[in-house]
PQR file of N, CA, C, O and H, with PARSE charges and radii, in Angstrom:
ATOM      1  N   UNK A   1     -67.393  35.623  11.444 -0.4000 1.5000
ATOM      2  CA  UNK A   1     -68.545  34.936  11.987 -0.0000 2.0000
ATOM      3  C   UNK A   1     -68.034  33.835  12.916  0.5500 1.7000
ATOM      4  O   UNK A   1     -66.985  33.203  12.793 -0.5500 1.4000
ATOM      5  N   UNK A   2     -68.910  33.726  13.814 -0.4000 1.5000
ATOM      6  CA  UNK A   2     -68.298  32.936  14.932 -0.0000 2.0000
ATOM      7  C   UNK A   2     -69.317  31.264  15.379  0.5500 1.7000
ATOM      8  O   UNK A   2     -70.192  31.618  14.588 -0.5500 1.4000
ATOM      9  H   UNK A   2     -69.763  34.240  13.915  0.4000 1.0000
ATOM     10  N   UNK A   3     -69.571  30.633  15.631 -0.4000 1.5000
ATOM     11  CA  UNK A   3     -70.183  29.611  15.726 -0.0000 2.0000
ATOM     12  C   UNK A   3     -70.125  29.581  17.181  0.5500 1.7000
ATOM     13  O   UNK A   3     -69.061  29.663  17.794 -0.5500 1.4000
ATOM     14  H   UNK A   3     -68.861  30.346  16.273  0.4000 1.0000
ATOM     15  N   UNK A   4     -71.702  29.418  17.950 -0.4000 1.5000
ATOM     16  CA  UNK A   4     -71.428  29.840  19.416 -0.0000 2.0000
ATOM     17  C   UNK A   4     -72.865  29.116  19.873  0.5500 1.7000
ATOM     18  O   UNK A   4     -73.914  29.155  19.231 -0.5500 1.4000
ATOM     19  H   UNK A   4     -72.567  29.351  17.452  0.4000 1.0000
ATOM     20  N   UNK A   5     -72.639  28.453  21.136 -0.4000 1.5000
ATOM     21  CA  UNK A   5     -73.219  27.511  21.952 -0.0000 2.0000
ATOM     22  C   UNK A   5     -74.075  28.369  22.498  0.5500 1.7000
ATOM     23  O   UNK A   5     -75.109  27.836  22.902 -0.5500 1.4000
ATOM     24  H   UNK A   5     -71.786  28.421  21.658  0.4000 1.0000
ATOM     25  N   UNK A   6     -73.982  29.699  22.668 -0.4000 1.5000
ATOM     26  CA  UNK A   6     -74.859  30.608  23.515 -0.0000 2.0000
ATOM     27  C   UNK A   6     -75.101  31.620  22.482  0.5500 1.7000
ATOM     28  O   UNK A   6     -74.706  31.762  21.325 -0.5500 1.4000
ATOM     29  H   UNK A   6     -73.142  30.132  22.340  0.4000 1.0000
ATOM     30  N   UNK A   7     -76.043  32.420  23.431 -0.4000 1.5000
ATOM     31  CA  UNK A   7     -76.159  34.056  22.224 -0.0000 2.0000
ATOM     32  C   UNK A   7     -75.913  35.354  22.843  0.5500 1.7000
ATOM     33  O   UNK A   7     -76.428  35.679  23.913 -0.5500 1.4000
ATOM     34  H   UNK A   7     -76.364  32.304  24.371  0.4000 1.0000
ATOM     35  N   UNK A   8     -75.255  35.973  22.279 -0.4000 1.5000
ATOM     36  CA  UNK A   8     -75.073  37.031  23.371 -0.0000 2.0000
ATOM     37  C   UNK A   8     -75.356  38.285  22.687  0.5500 1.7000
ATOM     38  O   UNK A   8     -75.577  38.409  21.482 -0.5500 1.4000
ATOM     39  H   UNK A   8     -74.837  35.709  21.410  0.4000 1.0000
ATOM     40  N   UNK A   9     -75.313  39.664  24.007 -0.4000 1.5000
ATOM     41  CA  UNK A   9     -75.575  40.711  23.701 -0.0000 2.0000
ATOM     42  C   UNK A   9     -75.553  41.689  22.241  0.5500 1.7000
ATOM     43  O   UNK A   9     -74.681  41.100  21.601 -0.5500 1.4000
ATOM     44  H   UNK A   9     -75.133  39.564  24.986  0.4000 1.0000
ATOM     45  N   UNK A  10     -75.832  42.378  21.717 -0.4000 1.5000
ATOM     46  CA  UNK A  10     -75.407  42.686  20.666 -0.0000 2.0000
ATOM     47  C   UNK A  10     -74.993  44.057  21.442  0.5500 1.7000
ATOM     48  O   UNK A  10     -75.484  44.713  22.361 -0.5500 1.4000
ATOM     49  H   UNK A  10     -76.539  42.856  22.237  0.4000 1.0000
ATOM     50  N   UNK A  11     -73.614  44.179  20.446 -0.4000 1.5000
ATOM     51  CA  UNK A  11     -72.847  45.324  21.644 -0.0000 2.0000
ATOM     52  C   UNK A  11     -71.603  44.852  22.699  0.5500 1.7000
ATOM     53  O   UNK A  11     -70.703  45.508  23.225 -0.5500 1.4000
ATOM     54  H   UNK A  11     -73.215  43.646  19.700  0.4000 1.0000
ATOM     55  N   UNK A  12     -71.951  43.463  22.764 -0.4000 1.5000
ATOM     56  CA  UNK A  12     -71.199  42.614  24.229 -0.0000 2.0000
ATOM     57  C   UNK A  12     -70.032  42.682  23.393  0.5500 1.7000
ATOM     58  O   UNK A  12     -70.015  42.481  22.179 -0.5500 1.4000
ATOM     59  H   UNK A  12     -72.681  42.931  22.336  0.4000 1.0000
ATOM     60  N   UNK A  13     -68.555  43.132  24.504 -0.4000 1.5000
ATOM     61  CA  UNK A  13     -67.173  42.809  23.864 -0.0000 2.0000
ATOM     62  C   UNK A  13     -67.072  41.190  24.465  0.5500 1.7000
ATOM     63  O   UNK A  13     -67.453  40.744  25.548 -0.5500 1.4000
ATOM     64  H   UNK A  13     -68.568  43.295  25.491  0.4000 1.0000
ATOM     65  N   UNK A  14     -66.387  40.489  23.285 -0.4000 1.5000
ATOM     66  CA  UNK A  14     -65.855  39.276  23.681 -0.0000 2.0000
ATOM     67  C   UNK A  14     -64.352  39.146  23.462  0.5500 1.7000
ATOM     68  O   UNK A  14     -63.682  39.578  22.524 -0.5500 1.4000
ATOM     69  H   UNK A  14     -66.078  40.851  22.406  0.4000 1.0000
ATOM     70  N   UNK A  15     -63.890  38.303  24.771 -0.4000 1.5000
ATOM     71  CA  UNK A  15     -62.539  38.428  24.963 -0.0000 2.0000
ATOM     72  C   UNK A  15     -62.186  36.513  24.149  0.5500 1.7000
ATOM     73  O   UNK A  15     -62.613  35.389  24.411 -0.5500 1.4000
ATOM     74  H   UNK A  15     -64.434  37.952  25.533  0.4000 1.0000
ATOM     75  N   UNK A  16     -61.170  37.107  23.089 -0.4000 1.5000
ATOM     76  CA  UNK A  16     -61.378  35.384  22.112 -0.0000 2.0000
ATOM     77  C   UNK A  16     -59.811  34.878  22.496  0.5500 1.7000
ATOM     78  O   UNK A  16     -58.925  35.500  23.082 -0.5500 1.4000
ATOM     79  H   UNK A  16     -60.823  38.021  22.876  0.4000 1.0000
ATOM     80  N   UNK A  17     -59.811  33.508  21.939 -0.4000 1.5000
ATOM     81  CA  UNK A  17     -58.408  33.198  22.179 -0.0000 2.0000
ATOM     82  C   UNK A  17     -58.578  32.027  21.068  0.5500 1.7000
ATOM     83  O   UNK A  17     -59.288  31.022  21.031 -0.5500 1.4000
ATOM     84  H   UNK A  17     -60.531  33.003  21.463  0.4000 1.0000
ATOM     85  N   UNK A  18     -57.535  32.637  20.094 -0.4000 1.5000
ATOM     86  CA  UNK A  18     -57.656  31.403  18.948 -0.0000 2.0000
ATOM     87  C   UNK A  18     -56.383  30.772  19.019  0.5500 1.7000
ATOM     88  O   UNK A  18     -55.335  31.334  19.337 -0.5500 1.4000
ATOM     89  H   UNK A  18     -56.958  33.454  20.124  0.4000 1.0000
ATOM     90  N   UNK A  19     -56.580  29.093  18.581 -0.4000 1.5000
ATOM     91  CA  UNK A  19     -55.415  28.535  18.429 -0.0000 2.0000
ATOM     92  C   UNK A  19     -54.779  27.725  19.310  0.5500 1.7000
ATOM     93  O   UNK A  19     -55.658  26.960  19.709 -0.5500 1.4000
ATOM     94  H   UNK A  19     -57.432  28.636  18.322  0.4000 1.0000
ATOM     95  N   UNK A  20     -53.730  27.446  19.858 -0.4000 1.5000
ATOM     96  CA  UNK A  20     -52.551  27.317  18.304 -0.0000 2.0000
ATOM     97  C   UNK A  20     -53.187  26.348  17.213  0.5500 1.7000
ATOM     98  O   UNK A  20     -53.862  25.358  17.494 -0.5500 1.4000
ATOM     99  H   UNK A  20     -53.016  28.067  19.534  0.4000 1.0000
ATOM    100  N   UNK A  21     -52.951  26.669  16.246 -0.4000 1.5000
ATOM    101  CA  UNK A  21     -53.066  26.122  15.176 -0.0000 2.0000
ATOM    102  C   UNK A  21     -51.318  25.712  14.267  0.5500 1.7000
ATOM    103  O   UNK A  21     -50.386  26.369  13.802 -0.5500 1.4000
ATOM    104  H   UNK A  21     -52.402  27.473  16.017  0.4000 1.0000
ATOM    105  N   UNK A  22     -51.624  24.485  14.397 -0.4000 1.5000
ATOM    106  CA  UNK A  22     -50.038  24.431  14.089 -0.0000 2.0000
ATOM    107  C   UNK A  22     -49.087  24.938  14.004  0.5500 1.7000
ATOM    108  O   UNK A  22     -48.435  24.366  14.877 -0.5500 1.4000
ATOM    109  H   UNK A  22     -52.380  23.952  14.774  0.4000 1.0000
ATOM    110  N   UNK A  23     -48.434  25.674  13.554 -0.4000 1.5000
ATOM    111  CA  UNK A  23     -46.931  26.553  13.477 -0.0000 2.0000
ATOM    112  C   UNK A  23     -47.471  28.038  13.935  0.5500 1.7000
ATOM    113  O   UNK A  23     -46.583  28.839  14.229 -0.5500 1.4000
ATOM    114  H   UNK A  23     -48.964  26.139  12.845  0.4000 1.0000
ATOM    115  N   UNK A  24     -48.517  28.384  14.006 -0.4000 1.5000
ATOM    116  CA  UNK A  24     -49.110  29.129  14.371 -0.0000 2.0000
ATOM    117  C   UNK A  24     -49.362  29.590  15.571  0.5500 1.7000
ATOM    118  O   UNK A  24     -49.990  28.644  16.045 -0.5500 1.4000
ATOM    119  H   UNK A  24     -49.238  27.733  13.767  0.4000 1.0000
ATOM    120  N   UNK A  25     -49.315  30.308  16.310 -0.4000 1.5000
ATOM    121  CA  UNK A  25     -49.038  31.096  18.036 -0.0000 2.0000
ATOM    122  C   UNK A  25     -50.582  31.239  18.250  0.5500 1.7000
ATOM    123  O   UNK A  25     -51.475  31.264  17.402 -0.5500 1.4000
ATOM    124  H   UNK A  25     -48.805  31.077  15.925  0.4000 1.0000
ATOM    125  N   UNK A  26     -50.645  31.316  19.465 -0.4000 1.5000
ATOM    126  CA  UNK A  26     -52.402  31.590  20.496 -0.0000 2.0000
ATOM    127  C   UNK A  26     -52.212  33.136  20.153  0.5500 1.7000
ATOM    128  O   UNK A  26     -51.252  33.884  20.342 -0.5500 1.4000
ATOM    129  H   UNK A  26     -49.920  31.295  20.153  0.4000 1.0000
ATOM    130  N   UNK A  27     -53.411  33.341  19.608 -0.4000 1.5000
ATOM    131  CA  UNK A  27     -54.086  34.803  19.723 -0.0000 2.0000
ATOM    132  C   UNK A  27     -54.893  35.044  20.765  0.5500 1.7000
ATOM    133  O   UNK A  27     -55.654  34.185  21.211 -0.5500 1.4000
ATOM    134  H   UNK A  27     -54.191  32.733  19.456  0.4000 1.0000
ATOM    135  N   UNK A  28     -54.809  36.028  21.156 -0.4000 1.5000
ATOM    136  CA  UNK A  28     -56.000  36.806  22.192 -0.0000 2.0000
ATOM    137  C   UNK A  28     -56.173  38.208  21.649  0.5500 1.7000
ATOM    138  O   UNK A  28     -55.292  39.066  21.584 -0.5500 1.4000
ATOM    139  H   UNK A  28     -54.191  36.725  20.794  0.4000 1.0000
ATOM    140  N   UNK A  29     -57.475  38.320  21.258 -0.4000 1.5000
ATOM    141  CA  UNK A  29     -57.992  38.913  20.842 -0.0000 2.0000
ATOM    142  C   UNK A  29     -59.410  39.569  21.400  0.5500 1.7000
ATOM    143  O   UNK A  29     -60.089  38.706  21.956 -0.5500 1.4000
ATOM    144  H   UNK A  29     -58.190  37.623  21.311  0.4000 1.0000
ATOM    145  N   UNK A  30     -59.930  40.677  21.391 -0.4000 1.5000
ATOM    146  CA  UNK A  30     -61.290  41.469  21.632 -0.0000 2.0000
ATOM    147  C   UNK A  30     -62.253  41.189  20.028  0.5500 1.7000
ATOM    148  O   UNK A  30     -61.832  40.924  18.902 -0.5500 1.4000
ATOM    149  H   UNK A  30     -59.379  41.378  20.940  0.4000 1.0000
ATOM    150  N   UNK A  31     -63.704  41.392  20.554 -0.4000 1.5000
ATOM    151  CA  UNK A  31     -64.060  41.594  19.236 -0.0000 2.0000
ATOM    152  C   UNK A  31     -65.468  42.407  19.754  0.5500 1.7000
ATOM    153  O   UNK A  31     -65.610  42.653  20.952 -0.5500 1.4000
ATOM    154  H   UNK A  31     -64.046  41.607  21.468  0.4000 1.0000
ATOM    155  N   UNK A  32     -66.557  42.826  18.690 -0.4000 1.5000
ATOM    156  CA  UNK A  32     -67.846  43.517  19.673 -0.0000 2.0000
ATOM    157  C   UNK A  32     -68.397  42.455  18.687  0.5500 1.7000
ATOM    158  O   UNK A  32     -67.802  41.887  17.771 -0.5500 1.4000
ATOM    159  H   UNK A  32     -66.442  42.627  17.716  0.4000 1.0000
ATOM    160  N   UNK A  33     -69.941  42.302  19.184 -0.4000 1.5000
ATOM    161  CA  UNK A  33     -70.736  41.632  18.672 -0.0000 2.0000
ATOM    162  C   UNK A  33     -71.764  42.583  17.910  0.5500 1.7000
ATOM    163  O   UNK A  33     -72.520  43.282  18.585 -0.5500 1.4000
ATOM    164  H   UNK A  33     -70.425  42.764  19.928  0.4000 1.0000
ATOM    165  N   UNK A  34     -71.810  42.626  16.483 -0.4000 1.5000
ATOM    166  CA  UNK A  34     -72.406  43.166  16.067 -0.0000 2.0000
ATOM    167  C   UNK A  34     -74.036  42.639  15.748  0.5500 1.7000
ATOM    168  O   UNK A  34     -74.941  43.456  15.581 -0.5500 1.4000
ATOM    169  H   UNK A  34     -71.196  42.058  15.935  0.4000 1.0000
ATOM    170  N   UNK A  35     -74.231  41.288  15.699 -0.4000 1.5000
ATOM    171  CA  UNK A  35     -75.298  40.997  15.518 -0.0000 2.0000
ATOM    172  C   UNK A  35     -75.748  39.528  15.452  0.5500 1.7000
ATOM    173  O   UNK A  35     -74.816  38.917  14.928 -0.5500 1.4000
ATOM    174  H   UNK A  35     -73.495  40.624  15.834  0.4000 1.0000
ATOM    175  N   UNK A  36     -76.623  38.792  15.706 -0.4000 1.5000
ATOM    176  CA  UNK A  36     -76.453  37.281  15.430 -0.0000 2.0000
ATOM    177  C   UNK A  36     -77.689  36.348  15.152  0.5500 1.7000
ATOM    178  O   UNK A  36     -78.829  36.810  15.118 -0.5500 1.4000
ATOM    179  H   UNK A  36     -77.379  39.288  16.132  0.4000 1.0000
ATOM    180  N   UNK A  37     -77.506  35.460  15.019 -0.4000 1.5000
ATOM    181  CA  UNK A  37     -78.257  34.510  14.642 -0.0000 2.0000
ATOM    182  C   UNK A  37     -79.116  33.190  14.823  0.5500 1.7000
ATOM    183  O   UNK A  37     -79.849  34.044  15.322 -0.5500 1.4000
ATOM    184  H   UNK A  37     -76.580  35.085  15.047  0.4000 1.0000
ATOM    185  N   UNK A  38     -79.638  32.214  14.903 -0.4000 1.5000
ATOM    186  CA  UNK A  38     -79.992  31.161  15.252 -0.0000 2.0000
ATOM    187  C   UNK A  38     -79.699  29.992  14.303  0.5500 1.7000
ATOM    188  O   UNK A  38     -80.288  30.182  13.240 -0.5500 1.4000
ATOM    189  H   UNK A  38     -79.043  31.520  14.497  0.4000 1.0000
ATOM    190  N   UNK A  39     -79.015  28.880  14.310 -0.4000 1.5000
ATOM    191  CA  UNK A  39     -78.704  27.810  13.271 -0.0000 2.0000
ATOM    192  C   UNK A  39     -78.869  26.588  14.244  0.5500 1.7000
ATOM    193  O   UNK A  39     -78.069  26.553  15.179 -0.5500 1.4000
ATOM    194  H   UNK A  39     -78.536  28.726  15.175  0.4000 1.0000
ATOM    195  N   UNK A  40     -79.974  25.391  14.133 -0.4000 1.5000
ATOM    196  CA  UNK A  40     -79.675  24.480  14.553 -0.0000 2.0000
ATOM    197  C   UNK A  40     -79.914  24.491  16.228  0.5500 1.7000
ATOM    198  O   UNK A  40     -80.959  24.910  16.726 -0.5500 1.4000
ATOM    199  H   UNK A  40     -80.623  25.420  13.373  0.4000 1.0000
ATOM    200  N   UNK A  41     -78.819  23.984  16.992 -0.4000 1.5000
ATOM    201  CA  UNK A  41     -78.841  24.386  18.034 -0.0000 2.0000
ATOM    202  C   UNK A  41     -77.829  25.037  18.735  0.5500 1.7000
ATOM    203  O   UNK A  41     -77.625  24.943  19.945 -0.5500 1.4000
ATOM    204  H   UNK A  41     -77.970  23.644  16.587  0.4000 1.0000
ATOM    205  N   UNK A  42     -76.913  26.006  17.558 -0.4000 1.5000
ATOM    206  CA  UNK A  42     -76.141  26.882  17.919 -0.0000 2.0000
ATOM    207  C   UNK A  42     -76.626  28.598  17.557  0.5500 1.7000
ATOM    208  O   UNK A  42     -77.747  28.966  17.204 -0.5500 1.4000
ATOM    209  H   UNK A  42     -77.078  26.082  16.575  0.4000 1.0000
ATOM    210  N   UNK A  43     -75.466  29.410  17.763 -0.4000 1.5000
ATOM    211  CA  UNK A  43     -75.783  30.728  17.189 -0.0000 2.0000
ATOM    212  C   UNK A  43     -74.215  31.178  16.022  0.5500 1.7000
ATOM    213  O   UNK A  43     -73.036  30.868  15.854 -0.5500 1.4000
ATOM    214  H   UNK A  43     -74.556  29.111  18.050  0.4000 1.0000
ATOM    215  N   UNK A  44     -75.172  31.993  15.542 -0.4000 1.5000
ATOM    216  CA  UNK A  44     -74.166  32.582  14.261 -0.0000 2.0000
ATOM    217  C   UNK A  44     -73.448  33.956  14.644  0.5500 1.7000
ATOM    218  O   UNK A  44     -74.004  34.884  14.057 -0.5500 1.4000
ATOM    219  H   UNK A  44     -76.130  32.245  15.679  0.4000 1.0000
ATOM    220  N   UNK A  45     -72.542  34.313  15.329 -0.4000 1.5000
ATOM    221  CA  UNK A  45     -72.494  35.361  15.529 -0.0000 2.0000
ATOM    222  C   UNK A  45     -71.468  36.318  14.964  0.5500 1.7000
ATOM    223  O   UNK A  45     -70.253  36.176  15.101 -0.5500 1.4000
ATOM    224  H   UNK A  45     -72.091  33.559  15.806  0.4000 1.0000
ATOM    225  N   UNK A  46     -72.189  37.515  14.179 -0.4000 1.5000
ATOM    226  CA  UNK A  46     -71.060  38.550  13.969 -0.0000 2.0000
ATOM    227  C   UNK A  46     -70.414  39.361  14.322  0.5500 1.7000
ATOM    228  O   UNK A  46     -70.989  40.419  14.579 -0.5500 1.4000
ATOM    229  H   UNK A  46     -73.176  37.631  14.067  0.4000 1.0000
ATOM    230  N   UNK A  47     -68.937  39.298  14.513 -0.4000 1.5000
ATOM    231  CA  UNK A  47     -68.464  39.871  14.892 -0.0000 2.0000
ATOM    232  C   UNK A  47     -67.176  41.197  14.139  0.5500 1.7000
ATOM    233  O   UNK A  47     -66.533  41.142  13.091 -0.5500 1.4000
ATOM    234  H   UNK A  47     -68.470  38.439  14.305  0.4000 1.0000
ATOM    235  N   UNK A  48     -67.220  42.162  15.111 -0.4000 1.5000
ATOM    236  CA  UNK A  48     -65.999  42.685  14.536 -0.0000 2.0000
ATOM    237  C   UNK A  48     -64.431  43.234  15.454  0.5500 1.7000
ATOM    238  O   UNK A  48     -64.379  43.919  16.475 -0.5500 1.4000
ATOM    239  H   UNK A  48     -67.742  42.207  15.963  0.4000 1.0000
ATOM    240  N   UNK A  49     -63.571  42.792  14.851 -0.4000 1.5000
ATOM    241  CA  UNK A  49     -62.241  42.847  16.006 -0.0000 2.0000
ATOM    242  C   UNK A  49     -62.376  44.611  16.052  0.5500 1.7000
ATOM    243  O   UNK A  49     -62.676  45.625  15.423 -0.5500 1.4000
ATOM    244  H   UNK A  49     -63.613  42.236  14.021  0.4000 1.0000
ATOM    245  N   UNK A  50     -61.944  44.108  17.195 -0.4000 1.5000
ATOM    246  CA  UNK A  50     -61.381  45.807  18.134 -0.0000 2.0000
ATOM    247  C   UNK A  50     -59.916  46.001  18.396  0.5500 1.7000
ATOM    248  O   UNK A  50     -59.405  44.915  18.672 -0.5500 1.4000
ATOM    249  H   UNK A  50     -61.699  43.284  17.706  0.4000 1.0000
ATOM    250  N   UNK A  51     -59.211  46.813  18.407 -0.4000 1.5000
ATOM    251  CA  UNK A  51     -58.379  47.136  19.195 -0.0000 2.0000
ATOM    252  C   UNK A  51     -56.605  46.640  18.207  0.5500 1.7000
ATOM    253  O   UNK A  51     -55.461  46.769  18.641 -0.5500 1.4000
ATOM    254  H   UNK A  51     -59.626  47.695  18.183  0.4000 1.0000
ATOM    255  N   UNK A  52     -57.109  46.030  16.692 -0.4000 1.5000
ATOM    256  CA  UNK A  52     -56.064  45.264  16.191 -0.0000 2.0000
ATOM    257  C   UNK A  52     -55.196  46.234  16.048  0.5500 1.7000
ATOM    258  O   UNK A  52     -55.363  47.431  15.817 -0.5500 1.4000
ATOM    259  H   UNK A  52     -58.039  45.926  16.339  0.4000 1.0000
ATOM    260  N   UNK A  53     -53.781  45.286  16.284 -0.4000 1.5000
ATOM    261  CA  UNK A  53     -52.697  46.453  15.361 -0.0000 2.0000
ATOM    262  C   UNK A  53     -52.491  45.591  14.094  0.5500 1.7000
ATOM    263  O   UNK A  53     -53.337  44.833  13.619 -0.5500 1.4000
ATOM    264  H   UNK A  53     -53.646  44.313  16.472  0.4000 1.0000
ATOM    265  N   UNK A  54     -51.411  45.783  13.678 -0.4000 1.5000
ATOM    266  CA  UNK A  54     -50.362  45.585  12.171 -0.0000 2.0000
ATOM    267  C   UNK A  54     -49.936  43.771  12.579  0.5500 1.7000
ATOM    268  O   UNK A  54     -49.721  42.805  11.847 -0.5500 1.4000
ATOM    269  H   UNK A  54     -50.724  46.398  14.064  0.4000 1.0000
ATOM    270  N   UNK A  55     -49.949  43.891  13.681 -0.4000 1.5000
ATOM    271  CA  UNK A  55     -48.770  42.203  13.973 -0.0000 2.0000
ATOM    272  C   UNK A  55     -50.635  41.384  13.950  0.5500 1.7000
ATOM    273  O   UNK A  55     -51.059  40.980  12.867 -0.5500 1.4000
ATOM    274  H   UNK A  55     -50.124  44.675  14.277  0.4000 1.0000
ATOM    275  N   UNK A  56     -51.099  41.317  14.620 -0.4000 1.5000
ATOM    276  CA  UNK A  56     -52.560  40.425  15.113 -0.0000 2.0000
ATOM    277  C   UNK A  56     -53.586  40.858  13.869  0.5500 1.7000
ATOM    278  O   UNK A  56     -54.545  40.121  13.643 -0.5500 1.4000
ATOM    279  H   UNK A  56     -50.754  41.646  15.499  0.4000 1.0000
ATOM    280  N   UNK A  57     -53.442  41.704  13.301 -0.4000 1.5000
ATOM    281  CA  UNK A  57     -54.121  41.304  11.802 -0.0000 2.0000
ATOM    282  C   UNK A  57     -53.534  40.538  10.246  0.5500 1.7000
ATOM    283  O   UNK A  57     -54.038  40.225   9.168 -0.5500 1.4000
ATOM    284  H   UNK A  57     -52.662  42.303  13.485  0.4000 1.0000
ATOM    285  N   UNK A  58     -52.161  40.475  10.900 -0.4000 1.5000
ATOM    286  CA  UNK A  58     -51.290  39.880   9.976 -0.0000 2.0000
ATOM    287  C   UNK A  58     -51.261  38.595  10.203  0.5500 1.7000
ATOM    288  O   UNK A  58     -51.024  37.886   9.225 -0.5500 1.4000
ATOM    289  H   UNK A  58     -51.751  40.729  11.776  0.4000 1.0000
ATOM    290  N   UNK A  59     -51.456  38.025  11.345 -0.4000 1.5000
ATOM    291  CA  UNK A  59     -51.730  36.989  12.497 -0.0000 2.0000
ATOM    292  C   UNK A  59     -52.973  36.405  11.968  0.5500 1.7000
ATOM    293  O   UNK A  59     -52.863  35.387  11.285 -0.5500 1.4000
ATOM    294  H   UNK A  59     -51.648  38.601  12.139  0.4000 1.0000
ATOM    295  N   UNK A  60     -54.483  37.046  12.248 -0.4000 1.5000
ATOM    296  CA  UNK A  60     -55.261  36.410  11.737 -0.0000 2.0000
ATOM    297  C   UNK A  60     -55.515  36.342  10.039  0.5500 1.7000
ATOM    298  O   UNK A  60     -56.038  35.342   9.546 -0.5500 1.4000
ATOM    299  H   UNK A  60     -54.573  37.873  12.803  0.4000 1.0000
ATOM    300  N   UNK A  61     -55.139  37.380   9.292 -0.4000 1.5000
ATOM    301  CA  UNK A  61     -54.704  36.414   8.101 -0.0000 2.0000
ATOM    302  C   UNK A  61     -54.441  35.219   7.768  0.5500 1.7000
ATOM    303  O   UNK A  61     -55.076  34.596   6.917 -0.5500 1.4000
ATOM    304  H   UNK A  61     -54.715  38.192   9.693  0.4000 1.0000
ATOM    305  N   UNK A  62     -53.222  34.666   8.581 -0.4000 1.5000
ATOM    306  CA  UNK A  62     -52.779  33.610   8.166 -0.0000 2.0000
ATOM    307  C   UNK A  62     -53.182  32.509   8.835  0.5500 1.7000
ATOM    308  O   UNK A  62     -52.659  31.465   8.443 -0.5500 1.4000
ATOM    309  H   UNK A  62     -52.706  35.172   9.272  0.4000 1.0000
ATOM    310  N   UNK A  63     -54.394  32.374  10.234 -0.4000 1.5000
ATOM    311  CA  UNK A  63     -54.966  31.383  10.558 -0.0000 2.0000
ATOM    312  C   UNK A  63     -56.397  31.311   9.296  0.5500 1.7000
ATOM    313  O   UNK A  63     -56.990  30.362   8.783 -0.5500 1.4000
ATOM    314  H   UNK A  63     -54.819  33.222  10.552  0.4000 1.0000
ATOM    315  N   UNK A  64     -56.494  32.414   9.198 -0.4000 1.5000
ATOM    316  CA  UNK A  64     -57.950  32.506   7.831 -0.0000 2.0000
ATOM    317  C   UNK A  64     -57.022  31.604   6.965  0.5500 1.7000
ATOM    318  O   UNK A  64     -57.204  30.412   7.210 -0.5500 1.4000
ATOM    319  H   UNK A  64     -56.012  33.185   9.615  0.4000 1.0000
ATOM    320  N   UNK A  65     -56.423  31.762   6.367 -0.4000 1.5000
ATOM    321  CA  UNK A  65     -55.135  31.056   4.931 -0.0000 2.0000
ATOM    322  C   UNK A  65     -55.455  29.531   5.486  0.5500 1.7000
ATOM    323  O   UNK A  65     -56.330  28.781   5.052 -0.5500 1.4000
ATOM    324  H   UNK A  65     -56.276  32.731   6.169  0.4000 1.0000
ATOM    325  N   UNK A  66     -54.599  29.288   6.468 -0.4000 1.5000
ATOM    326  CA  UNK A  66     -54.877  27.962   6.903 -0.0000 2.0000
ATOM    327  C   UNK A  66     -55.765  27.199   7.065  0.5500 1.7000
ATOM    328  O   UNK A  66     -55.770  26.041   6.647 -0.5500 1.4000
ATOM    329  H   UNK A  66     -53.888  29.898   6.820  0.4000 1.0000
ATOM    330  N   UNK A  67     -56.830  27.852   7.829 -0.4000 1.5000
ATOM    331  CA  UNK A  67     -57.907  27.134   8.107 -0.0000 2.0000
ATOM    332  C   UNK A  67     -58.664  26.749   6.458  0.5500 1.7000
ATOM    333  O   UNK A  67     -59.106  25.631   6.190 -0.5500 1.4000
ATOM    334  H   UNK A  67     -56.826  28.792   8.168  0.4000 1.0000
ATOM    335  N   UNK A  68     -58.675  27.544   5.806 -0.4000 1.5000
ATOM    336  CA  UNK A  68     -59.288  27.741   4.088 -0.0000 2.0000
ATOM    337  C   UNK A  68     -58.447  26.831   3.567  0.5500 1.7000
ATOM    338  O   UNK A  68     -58.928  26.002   2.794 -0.5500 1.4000
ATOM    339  H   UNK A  68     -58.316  28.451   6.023  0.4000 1.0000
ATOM    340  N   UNK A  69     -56.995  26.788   3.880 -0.4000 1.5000
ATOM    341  CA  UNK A  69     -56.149  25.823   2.730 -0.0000 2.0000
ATOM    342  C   UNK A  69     -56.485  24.230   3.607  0.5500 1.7000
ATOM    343  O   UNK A  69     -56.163  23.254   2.929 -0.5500 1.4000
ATOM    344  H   UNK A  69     -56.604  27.461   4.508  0.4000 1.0000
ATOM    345  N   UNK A  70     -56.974  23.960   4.751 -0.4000 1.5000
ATOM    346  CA  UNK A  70     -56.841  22.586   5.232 -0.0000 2.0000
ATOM    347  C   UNK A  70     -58.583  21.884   4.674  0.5500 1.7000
ATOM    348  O   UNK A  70     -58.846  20.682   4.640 -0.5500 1.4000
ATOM    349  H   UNK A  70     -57.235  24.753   5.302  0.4000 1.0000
ATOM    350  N   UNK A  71     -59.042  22.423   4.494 -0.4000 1.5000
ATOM    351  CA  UNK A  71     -60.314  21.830   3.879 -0.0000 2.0000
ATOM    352  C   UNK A  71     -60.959  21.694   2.308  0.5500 1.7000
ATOM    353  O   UNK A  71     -62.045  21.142   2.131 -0.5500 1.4000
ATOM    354  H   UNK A  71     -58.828  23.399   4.522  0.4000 1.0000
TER
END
């Protein structure tokens, strides 16, 4: 799920770029938008990655780990 200033297509590929997050490397990543939401005066949006291999899902694992262990 993504937290997003705009709302977009459902269907729309989005081109993401996470990070760096401390010891952690910039991802670029695809994802499609499967569906979304309204919160406030943002949007909720779901998404699902496209295109991952073995290294960039092992990758976002461990920004998920982090981000979960810093709060």
């Amino acid at each position: 799920m993504l937290r997003s200033q705009q709302s977009w297509e459902v269907g729309e590929v989005l081109r993401l770029i996470l990070g760096p997050i401390g010891f952690l490397p910039v991802l670029f990543l695809r994802a499609v938008v499967l569906n979304q939401r309204p919160e406030g005066d943002s949007w909720l949006v779901h998404l699902s990655f496209i295109d991952l291999d073995g290294t960039n899902l092992a990758r976002i694992d461990r920004y998920v780990r982090t981000i979960l262990s810093q709060k």
